[in-house]
N, C-alpha and C positions, 0 to 999 in steps of 0.2 A: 203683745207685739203688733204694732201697726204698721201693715205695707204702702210704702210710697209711693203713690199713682198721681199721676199729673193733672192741675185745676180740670184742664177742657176733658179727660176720661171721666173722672169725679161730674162735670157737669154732665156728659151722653149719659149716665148711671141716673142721673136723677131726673134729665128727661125723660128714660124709657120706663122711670117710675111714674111718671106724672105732672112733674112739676114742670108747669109749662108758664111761669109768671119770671120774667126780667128777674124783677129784684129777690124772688127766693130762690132763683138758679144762682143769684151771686150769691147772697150768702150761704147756703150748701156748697157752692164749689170753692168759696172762699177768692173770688177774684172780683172787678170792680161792672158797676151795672153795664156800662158800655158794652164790654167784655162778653155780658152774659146776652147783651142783644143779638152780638155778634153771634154767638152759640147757638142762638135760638133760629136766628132765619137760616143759619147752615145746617139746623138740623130737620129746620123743618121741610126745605128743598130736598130732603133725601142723605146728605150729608154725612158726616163720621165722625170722630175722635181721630180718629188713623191718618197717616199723612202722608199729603197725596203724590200720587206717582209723578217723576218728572221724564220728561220727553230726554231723550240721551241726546248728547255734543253728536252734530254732525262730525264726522271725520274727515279733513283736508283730502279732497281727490289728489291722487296719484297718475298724474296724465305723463305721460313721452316726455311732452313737451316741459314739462316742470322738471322731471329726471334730468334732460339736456340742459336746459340752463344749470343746476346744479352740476351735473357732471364738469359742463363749463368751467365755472367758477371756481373748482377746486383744483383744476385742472393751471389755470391762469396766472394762478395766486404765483406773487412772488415770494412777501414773506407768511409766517404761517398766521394761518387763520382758521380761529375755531370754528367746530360743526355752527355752533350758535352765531355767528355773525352769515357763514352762509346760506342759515334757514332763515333768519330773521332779513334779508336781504330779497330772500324771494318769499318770505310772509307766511311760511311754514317753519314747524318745532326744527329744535337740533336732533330728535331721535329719529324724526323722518329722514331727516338731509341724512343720519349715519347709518339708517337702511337703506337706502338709495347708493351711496357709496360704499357701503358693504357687498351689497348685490351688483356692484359694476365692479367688484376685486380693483375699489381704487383704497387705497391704505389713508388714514387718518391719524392721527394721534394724539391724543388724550394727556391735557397737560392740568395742572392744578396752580393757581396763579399764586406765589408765594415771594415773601419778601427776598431782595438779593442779600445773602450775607456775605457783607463786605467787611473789613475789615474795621471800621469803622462801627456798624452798626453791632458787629462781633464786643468790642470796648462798651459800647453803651451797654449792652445784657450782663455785662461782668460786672458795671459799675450800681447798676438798677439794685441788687440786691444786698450790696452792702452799704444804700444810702439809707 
């Protein structure tokens, strides 16, 4: 039974045995010579197999001022308007914009955008299935 380990693991395996030549890291590792060039100057700066850490998403500040306009705007609205048009209006998520008016006991509500069945569209579902 052979365990599946990935080309570039298989090539750090054969460099920290030895093989430090382009074309027999490729074929020992079974990937193409470019490949194995690539391998080699990244291992030889110090490099890994392992992959590498990435810097985390800043987080959109949370200022006053961003709060009051959003309070604003939901506050204005005539007809209803999702979180998502409020946060994308002032260039942050809809979950921020609905902890921000969660935290200001302003109410919101949560709707699912679905076809109107009308009486009509009611006729066409009945006819669909016995054509």
């Amino acid at each position: 039974m052979e365990i599946e380990i990935s080309p570039k693991t298989r090539a750090q395996a054969l460099y920290d045995a030895g093989c430090r030549s382009p074309i027999s890291l490729a074929r020992g590792a079974g990937v193409c010579v470019r490949t194995a060039y690539t391998y080699l100057s990244e291992f030889n700066n110090g490099g890994s197999c392992k992959r590498k850490n990435y810097t985390p998403r800043e987080k959109p500040k949370r200022t006053s001022k961003l709060e009051k306009k959003v309070i604003r705007k939901a506050k204005e609205r005539k007809h209803i308007w999702s979180t998502r048009a409020i946060g994308a209006s002032e260039g942050i998520s809809h979950t921020l914009t609905q902890q921000i008016l969660r935290d200001n006991q302003i109410r919101f509500q949560k709707y699912a955008r679905q076809l109107k069945l009308t009486n009509e569209n009611m006729a066409r579902r009945f006819q669909f299935p016995r054509k």
